[in-house]
N, C-alpha and C positions, 0 to 999 in steps of 0.2 A: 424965505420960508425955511424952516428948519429942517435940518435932516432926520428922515426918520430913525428911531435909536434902534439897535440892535437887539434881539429879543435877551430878556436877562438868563445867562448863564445858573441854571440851578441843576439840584440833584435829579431831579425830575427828569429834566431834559436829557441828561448825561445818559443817564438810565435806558430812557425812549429811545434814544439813537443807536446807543451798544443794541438794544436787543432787534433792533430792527437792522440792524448791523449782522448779527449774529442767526436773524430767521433766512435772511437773503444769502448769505456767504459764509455760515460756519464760525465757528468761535477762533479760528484764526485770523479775520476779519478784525478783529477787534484788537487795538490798540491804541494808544494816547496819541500817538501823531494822527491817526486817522481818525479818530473820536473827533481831534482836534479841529481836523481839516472840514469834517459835515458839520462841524455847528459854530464853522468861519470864529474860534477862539486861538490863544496861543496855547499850545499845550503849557506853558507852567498854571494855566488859570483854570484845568481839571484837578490840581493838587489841592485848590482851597476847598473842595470836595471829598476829592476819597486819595486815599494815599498813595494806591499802586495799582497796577491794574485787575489785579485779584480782587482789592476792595469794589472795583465795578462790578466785574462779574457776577460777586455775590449777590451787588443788588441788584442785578438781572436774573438771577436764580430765584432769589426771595418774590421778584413780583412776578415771575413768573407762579411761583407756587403758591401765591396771597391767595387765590379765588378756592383754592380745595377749600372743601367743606368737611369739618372735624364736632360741628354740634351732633350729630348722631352719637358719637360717642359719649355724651352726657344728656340726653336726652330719652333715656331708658328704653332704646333700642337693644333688642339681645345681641351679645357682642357678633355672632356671624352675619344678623342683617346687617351691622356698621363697618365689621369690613367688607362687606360687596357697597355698599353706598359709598362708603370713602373711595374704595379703590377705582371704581367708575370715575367718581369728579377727581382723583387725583390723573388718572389717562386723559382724561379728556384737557386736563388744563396741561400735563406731557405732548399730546401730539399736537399741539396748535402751537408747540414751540421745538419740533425736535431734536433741532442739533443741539439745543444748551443741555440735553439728556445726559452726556458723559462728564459734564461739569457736575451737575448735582451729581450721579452716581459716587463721587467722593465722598460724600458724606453732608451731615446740616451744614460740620464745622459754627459757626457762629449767625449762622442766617435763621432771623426769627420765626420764617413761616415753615420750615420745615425743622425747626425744634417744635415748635406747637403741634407739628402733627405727629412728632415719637411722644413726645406726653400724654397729647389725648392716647397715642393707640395704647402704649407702655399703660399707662392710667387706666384703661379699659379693660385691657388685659386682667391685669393684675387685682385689679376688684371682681372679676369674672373668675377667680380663683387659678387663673394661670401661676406659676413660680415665675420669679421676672426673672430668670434664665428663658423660661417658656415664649415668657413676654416681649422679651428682648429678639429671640429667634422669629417668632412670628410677625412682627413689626418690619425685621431686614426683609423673610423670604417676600412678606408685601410688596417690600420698596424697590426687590430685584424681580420680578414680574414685572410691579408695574412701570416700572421703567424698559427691562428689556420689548415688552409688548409697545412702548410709544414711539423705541428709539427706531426703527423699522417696518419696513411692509414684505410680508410673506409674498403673500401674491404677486406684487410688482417683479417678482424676483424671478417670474418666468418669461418666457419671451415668447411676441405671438409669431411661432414657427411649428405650426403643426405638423409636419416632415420629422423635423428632429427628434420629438417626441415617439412618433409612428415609427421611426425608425431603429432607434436601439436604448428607448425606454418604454415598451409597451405599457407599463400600468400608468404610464400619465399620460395616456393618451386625449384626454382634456386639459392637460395643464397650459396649452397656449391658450385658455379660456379665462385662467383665472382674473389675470390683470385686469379685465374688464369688470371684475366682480370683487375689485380689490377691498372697497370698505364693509361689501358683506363677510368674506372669507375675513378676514380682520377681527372685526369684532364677534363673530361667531367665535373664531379660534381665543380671543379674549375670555368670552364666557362658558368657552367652556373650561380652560384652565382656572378662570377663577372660580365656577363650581368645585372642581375637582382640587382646591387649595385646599376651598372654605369645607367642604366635605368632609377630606381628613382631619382638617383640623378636628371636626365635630367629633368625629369615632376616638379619636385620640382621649378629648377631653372627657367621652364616655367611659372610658377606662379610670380616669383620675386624674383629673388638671393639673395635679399636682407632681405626676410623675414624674421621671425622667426619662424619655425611651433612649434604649442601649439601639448603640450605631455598632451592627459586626463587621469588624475590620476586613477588607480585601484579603482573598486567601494570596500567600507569599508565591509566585511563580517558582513552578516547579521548574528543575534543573534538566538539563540535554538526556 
């Protein structure tokens, strides 16, 4: 009887394994000898594929980001319903992966799925009468939200010790409650910052899409 053959080595695979590699243990997890080792190949035979291990990464950031939804933006949505619709499906495909969050916060760099979505938004923008200086700012402040919002949990972040609280922080005297009520306080706290984005943005653009608002510089620290 013949031995069963090894499953074939593809980009696919390499891919599936980093990021489930990288959902379990962090993006330090992830490297060619141990890439190597869970999918029983020799690391020179992940080079017929991607060249470095950057090139993986990428395309675990790209599929991570494949499933956001960017047709709102050309589907004659006013542009602040399409950024609260984008920015929802772009968190929701962030926290189902969130340590690869400090990877992408670099930038697209060359990865297709998150160039496609600064064009749709830049593209939206900028037909909505933004200046693509406007365009360009409102697209980042997006992408630094909705990242910071997937890369952690608020809530989690308190511990159930209701003593400690009682005792020399009286106004959080609920906060050993929150953890339990992590994914409500969450996305609450989600929407209501992205109200209050998409909101200014609105007032701003009532004044003139086209403006520039003046940023007043920190006053100089007075001297002794």
């Amino acid at each position: 009887m013949a031995r069963p053959r090894k499953p074939l080595l593809t980009r696919d695979r390499i891919v599936a394994t980093a990021l489930r590699l990288v959902d379990a243990e962090g993006l330090q997890a992830v490297s060619t000898r141990r890439l190597a080792a869970e999918l029983g190949v020799s690391g020179p035979s992940l080079y017929h594929h991607f060249r470095t291990k950057d090139d993986i990464l990428d395309a675990v950031a790209d599929t991570v980001c494949a499933p956001v939804e960017v047709a709102m933006f050309d589907n004659g949505s006013p542009w602040p319903a399409a950024l609260v619709e984008w920015a929802r499906s772009y968190r929701a495909a962030l926290r189902a992966h969130p340590h690869i969050v400090p990877y992408l916060a670099q930038g697209p760099g060359r990865r297709p799925s998150q160039l496609r979505m600064a064009d749709a938004v830049f593209g939206a923008m900028t037909r909505a009468g933004w200046s693509r200086a406007q365009a360009t700012h409102i697209g980042a402040a997006m992408r630094y939200f909705v990242a910071g919002s997937a890369l952690g949990s608020f809530a989690r972040g308190f511990v159930d010790d209701a003593a400690l609280y009682a005792r020399d922080y009286p106004h959080l005297d609920q906060a050993h409650l929150l953890a339990e009520h992590q994914q409500q306080v969450d996305d609450g706290a989600f929407e209501t910052g992205l109200r209050a984005l998409v909101d200014g943005l609105i007032a701003q653009y009532a004044e003139g899409p086209g403006r520039t608002t003046a940023v007043t510089p920190a006053p100089e620290p007075s001297g002794p």
